[in-house]
C-alpha atoms as a printed R data frame, in Angstrom:
    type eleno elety resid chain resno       x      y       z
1   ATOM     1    CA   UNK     A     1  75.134  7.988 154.395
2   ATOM     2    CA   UNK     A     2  77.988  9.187 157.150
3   ATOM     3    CA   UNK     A     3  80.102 10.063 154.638
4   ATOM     4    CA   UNK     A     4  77.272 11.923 152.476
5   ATOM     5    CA   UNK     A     5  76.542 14.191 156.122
6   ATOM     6    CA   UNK     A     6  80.501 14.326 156.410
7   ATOM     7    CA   UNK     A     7  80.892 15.851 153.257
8   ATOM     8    CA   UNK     A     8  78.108 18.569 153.672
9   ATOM     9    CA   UNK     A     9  79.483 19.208 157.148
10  ATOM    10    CA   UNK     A    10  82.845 19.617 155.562
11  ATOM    11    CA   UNK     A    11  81.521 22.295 153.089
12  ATOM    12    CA   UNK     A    12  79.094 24.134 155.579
13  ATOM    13    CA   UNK     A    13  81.882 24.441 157.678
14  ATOM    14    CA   UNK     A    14  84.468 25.825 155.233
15  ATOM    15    CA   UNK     A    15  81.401 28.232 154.011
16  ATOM    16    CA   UNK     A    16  80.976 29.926 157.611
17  ATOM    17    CA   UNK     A    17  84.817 29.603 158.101
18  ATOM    18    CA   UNK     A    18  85.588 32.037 154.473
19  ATOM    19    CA   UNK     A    19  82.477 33.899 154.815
20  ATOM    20    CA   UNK     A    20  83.593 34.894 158.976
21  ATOM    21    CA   UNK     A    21  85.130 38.704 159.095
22  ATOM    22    CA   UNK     A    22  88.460 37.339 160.339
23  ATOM    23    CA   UNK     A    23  88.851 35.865 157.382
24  ATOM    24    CA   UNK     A    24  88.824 39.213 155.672
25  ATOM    25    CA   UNK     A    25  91.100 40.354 157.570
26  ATOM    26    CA   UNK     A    26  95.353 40.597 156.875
27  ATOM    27    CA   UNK     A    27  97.319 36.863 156.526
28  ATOM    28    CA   UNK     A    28 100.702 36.677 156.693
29  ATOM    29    CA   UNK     A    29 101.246 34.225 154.195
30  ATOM    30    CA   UNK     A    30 104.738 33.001 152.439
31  ATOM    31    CA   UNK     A    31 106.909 35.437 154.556
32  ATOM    32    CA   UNK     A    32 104.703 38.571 153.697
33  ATOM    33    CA   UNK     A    33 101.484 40.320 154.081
34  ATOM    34    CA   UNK     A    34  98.717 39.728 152.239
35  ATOM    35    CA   UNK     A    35  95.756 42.588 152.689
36  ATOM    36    CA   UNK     A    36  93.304 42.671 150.045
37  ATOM    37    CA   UNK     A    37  92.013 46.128 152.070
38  ATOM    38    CA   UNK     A    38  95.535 47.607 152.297
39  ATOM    39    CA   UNK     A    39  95.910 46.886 148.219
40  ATOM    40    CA   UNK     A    40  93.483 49.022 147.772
41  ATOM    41    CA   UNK     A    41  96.291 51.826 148.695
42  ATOM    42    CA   UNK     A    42  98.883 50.980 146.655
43  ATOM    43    CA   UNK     A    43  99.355 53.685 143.355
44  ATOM    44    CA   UNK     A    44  99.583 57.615 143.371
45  ATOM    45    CA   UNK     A    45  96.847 59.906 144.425
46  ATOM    46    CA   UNK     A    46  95.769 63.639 144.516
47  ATOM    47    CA   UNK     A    47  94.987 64.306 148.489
48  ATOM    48    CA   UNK     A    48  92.844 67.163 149.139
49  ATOM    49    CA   UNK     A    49  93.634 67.946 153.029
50  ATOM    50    CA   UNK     A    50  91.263 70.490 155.262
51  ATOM    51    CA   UNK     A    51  93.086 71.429 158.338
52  ATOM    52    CA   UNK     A    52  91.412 73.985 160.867
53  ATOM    53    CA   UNK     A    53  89.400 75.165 158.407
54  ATOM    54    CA   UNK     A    54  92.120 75.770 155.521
55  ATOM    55    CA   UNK     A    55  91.928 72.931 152.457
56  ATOM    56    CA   UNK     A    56  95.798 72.169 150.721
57  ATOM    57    CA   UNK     A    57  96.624 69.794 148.367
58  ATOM    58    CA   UNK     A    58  98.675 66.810 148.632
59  ATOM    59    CA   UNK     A    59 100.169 63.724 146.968
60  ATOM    60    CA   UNK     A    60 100.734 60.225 148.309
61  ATOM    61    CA   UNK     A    61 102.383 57.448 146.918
62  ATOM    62    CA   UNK     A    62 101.780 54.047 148.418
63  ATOM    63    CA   UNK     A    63 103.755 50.819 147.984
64  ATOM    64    CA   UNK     A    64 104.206 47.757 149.661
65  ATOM    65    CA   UNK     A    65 107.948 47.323 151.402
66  ATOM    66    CA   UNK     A    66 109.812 45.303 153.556
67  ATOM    67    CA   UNK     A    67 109.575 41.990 151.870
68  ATOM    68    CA   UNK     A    68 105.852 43.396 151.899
69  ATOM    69    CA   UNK     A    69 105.344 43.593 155.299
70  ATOM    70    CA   UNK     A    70 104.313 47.181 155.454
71  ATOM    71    CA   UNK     A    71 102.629 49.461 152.875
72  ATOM    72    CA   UNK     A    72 104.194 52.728 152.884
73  ATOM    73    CA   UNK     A    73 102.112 55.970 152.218
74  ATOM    74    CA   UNK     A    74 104.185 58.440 151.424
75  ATOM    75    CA   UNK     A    75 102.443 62.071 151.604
76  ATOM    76    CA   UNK     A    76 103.731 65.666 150.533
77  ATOM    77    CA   UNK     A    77 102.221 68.891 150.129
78  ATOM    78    CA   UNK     A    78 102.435 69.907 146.417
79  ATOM    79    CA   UNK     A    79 104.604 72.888 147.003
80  ATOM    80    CA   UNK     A    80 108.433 72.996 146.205
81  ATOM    81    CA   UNK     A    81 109.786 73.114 149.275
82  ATOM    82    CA   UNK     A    82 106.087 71.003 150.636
83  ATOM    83    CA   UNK     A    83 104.151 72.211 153.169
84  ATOM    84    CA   UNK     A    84 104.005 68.809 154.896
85  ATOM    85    CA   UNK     A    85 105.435 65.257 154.036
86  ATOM    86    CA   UNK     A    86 104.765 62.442 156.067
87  ATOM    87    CA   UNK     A    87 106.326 58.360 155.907
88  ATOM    88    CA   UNK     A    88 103.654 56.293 157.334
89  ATOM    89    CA   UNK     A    89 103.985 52.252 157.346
90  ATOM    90    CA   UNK     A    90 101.369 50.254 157.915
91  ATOM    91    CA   UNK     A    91 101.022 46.644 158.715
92  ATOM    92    CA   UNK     A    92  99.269 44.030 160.618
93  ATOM    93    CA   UNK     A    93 100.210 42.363 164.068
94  ATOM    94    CA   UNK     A    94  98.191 38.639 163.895
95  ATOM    95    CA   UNK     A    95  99.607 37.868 167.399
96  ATOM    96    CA   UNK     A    96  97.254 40.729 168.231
97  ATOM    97    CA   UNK     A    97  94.582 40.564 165.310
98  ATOM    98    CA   UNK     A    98  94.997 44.549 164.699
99  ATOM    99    CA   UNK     A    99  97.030 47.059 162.081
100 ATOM   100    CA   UNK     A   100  99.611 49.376 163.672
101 ATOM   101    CA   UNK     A   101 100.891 52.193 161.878
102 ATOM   102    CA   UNK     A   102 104.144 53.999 161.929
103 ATOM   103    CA   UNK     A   103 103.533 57.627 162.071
104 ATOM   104    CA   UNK     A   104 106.628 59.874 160.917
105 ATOM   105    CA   UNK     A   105 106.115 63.336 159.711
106 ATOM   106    CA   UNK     A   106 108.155 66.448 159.246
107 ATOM   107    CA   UNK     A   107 107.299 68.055 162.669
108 ATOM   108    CA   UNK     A   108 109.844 65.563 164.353
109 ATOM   109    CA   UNK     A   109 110.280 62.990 166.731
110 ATOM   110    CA   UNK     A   110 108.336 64.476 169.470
111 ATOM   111    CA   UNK     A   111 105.292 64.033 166.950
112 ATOM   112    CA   UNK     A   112 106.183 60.156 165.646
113 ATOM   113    CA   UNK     A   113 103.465 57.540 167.275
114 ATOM   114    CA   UNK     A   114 102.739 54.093 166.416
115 ATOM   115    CA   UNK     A   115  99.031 53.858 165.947
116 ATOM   116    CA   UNK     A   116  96.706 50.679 166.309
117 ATOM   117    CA   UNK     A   117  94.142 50.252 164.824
118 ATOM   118    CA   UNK     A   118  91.368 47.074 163.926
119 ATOM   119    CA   UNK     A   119  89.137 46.965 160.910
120 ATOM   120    CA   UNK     A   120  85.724 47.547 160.842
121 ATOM   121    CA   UNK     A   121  83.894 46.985 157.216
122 ATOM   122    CA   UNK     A   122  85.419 49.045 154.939
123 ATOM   123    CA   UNK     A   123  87.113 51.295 158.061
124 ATOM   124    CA   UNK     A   124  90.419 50.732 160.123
125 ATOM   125    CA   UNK     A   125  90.392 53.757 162.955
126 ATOM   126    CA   UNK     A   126  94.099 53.717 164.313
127 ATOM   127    CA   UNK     A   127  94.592 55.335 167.717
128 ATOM   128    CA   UNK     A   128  97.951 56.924 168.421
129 ATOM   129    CA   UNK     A   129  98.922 58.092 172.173
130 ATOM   130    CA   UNK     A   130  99.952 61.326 172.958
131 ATOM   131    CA   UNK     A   131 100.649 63.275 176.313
132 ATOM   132    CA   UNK     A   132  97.198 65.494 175.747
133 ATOM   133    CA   UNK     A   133  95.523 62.653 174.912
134 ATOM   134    CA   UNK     A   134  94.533 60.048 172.374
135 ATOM   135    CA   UNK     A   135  94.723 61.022 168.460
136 ATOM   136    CA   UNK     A   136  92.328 59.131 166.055
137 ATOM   137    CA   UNK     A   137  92.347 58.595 162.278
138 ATOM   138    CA   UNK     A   138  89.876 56.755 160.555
139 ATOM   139    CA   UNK     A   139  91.116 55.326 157.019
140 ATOM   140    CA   UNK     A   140  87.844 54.555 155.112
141 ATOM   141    CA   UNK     A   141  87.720 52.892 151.849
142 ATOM   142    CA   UNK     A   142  84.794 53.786 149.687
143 ATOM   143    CA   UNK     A   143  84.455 50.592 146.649
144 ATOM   144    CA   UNK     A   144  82.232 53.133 145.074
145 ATOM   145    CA   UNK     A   145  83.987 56.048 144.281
146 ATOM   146    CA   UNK     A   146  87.377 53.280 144.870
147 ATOM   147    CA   UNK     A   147  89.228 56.960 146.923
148 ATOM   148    CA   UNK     A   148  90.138 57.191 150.338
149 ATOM   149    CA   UNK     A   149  89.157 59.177 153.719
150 ATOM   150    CA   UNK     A   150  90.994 60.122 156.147
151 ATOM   151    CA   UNK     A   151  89.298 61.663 159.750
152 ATOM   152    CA   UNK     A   152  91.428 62.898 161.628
153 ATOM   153    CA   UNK     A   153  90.153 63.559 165.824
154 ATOM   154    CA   UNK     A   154  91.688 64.584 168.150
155 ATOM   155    CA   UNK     A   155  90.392 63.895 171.937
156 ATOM   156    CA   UNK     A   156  90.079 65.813 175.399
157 ATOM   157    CA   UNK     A   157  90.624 64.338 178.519
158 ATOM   158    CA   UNK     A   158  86.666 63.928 178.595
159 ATOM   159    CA   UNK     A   159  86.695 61.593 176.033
160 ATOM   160    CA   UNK     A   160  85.281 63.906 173.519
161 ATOM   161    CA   UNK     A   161  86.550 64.018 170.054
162 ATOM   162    CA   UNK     A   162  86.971 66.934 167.908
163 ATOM   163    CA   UNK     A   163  87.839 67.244 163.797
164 ATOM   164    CA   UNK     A   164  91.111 68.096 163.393
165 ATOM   165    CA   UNK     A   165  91.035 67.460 159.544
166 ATOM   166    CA   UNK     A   166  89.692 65.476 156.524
167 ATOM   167    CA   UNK     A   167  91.868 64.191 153.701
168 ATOM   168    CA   UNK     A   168  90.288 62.738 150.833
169 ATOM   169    CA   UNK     A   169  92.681 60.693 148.161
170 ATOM   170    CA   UNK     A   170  91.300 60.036 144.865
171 ATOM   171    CA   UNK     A   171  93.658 58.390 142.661
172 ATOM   172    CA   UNK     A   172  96.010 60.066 139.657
């Protein structure tokens, strides 16, 4: 009988223990990363961006790199020269239990943040420090429609956010 109520103990335990959110989240396993969430990045999409009110497209390729460590979006605006490109890298710190992201974009250093960021469902919202205050963008998976959105706040030194843009990735 003890080993009958050890057994069941054994399995109710491993139940709550795969079924907990932590479990969904990033493992580093073997030397690398392992994200179920971030995989769903990885491939080539068509980005449709609205800035302040005017909507250009993009495209992004993602990858995992650095003995996959990081997955790296790559974005560009579809123009020849682009209007934009961006090298983002995005991993996960388990010492901390959150993402960070590497923020590099063609405006220059004085623009480049690392951004942290925990998930939430199908959401991780990555907050990068600036001198005028905090920057937030949400990266929201949608199983659904399997695309991408990214919000994009800014905030005032009141603590109240306001849109700076929307991009929304379906894949190629």
């Amino acid at each position: 009988m003890q080993r009958s109520h050890s057994a069941i103990l054994s399995l109710a335990i491993g139940t709550m223990i795969s079924a907990s959110p932590a479990s969904a989240q990033a493992q580093q396993s073997h030397g690398r990363l392992d994200d179920p969430f971030l995989d769903n990045l990885v491939g080539t999409w068509s980005i449709s961006r609205q800035i302040r009110g005017t909507v250009v497209e993009n495209v992004m390729q993602a990858q995992w790199v650095l003995n996959h460590q990081f997955i790296q979006l790559h974005m560009r605006g579809a123009g020849d020269p682009p209007s934009y490109e961006a090298l983002v890298l995005i991993g996960y710190d388990p010492s901390a239990s959150r993402h960070v992201a590497h923020w590099c974009d063609d405006f220059g250093g004085q623009y480049s943040a690392v951004g942290y960021g925990k998930r939430s469902g199908n959401a991780i919202e990555f907050t990068f420090t600036y001198p005028d205050g905090p920057f937030h963008n949400t990266f929201t998976w949608d199983p659904s429609t399997r695309g991408w959105t990214f919000l994009m706040q800014s905030e005032d030194s009141k603590g109240q956010r306001r849109l700076f843009g929307v991009d929304t990735a379906r894949r190629k």
